[in-house]
N, C-alpha and C positions, 0 to 999 in steps of 0.2 A: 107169155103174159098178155092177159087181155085186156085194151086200153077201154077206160071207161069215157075219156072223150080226145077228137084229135080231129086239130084242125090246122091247116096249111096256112101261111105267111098270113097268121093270124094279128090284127090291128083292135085294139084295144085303144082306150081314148086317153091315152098316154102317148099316144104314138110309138109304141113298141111293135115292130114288127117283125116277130122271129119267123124262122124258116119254118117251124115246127112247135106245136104247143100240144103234150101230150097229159093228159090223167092217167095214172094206172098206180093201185092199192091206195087211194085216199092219195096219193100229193100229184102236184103239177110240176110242169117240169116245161123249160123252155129249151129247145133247141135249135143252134145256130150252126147249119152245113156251110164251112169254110172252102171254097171251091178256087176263087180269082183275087177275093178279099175276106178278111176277117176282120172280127169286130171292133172298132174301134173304141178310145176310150169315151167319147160322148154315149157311146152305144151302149157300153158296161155302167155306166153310170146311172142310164134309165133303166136298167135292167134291175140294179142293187135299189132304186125309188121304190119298183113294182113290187119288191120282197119274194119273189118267184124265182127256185134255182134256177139254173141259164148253163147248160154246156155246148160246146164248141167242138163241132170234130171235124175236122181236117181232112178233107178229101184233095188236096190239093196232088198229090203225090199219083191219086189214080189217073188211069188211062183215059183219056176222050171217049176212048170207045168201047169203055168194060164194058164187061155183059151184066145186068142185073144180079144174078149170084153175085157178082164179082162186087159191085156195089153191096149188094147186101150184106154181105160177109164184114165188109169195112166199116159199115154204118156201125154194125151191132158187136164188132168182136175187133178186128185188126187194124183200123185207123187210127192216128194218135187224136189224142180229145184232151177236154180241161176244160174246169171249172169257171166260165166267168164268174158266175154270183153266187153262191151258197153259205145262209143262215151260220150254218153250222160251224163253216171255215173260218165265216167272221170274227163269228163270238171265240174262237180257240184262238185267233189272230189278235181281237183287242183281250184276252185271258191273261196269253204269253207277252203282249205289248204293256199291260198293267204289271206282271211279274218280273219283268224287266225293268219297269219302276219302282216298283218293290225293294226292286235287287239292290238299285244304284245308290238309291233311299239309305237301305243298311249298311251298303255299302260305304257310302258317305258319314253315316250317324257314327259308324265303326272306329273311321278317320279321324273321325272330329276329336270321339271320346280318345283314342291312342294320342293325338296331338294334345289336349287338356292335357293327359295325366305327363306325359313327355314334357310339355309346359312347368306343371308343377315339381314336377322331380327335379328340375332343373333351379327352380326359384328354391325349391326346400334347400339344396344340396348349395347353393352359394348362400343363405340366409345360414346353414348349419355353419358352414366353411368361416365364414366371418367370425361366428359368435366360438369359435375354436380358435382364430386368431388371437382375439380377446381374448380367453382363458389362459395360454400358452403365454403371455407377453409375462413379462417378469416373474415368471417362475422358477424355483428353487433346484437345481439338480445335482444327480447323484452320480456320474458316469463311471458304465462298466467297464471295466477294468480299464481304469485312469492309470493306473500308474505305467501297468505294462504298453501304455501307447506313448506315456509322456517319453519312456526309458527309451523305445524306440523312434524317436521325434515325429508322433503322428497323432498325436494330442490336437498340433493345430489346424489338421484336416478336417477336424468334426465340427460341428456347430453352424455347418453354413445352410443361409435361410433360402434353400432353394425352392424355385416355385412347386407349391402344393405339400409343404412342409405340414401344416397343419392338419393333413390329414391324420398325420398322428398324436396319440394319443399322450407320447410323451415328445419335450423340445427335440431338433431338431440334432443336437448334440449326442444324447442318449440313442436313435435310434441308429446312428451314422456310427456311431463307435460300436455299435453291436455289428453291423456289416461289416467293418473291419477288420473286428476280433472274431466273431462268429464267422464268418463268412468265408472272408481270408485267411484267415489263420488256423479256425479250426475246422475249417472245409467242412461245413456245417450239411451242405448241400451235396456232397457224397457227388456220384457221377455226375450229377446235374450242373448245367454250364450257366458260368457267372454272368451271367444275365439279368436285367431289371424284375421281369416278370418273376423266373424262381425266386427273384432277393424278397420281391414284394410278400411271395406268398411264405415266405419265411418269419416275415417281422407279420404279418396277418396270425402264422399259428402261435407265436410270440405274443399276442393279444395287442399290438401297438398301433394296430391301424382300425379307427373308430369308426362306429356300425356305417355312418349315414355314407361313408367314403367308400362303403364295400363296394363292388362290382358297379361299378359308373364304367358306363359305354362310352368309347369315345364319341357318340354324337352329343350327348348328353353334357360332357366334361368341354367339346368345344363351345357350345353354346353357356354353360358356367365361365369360360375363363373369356368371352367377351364382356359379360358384365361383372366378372370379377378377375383382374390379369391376374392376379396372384394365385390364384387356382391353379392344382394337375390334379389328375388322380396318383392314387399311391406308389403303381408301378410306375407312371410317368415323373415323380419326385426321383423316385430311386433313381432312374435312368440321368435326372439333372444332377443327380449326386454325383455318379458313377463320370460321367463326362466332366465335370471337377475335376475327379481325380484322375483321369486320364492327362486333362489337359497342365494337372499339376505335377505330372511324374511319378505320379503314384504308384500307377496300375499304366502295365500297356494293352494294347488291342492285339488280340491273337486272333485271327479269323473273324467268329462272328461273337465271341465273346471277350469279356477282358481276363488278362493273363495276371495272377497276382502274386507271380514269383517276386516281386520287390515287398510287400507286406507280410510273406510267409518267410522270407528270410530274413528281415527284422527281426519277427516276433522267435525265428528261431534261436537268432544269436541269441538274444535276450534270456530263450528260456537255459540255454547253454552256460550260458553266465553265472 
């Protein structure tokens, strides 16, 4: 390549003084032979003023006493080098440094909007939960199969207002005497173990547990029940149910489920009778 201009520890009225200042195909180009020192950053800094690329290449490593091939060779092909100043590095540098704010930006705007609606669903879900308390408060009921719980004296385990009762749709009574009788007695849930969660989604396909209570997370349902204590979600009702009746004799703990040989033998004498 043929340089169209080249001049040695060339001084420009900037006071830049590279080792090397060459022209060749239309651009300039500053070069800086690293040999005992290298450029420091006052040095790259008047270099990045000038707006004229600037590389650096590293002679450090050769011999005192290479032969010129041996120098040459390093200059143009095997020495390590790098870019002090380059236009083009810049602009891809503040590009990526802009998309990176870009990123944070959405990132952030993302956060904020998830945190809102997490906000709201929380404010809906206890303003719902209240105005279901009121509805539920002196209401009329009908309980399934009353008589076969009274026969077996298990009439007076229903109806308790445990927290997050209002999730459903009917009183607290009605839904508690279907777990029971359904549950217990008529082993409703097939292999499935007596568990909160199955009970919940049992009285859900039953249609008892109301839309706005469906699927609440518990991050969701603990932030509900600091501004409203009387909050659970449905499966966490069941579960305050279920620990009632554990703790009242009802049902015992078998592993990681409750065992309902006390309710299924009731209800069998009964139906024996």
């Amino acid at each position: 390549m043929k340089t169209e201009f080249l001049r040695l520890e060339y001084n420009d009225p900037k006071t830049i003084i590279p080792d090397l200042y060459v022209r060749a195909l239309g651009y300039d180009l500053f070069i800086e032979v690293a040999v005992t020192h290298f450029a420091d950053d006052a040095k790259i800094q008047r270099l990045r003023e000038h707006k004229i690329p600037a590389v650096e290449i590293d002679l450090s490593k050769l011999p005192r006493d290479a032969l010129r091939n041996a120098i040459t060779e390093a200059v143009l092909k095997t020495a390590r080098r790098r870019w002090l100043f380059h236009p083009g590095i810049d602009a891809a540098r503040a590009k990526q440094d802009a998309d990176e704010i870009g990123w944070q930006q959405e990132r952030d705007r993302r956060h904020a909007a998830a945190a809102a609606r997490h906000q709201s669903r929380v404010e809906e879900t206890a303003a719902a939960y209240r105005q279901a308390l009121a509805k539920l408060a002196g209401r009329d009921i009908a309980l399934p199969r009353q008589a076969e719980l009274q026969a077996v004296g298990l009439a007076e385990y229903v109806g308790r207002d445990v927290a997050g009762f209002a999730c459903f749709s009917e009183p607290p009574a009605v839904w508690q005497s279907i777990i029971l009788a359904e549950v217990f007695h008529d082993r409703c849930l097939g292999n499935a173990a007596c568990k909160s969660v199955p009970i919940a989604n049992h009285l859900e396909k039953r249609r008892l547990i109301q839309k706005p209570f469906l699927r609440v997370s518990s991050e969701v349902a603990d932030e509900i029940n600091v501004i409203e204590a009387r909050f659970a979600s449905p499966w966490k009702a069941v579960d305050n149910y279920l620990k009632y009746l554990l703790g009242e004799g009802v049902l015992v703990q078998q592993g990681y489920e409750v065992a309902c040989h006390h309710v299924r033998q009731s209800m069998e004498r009964q139906d024996a009778g």
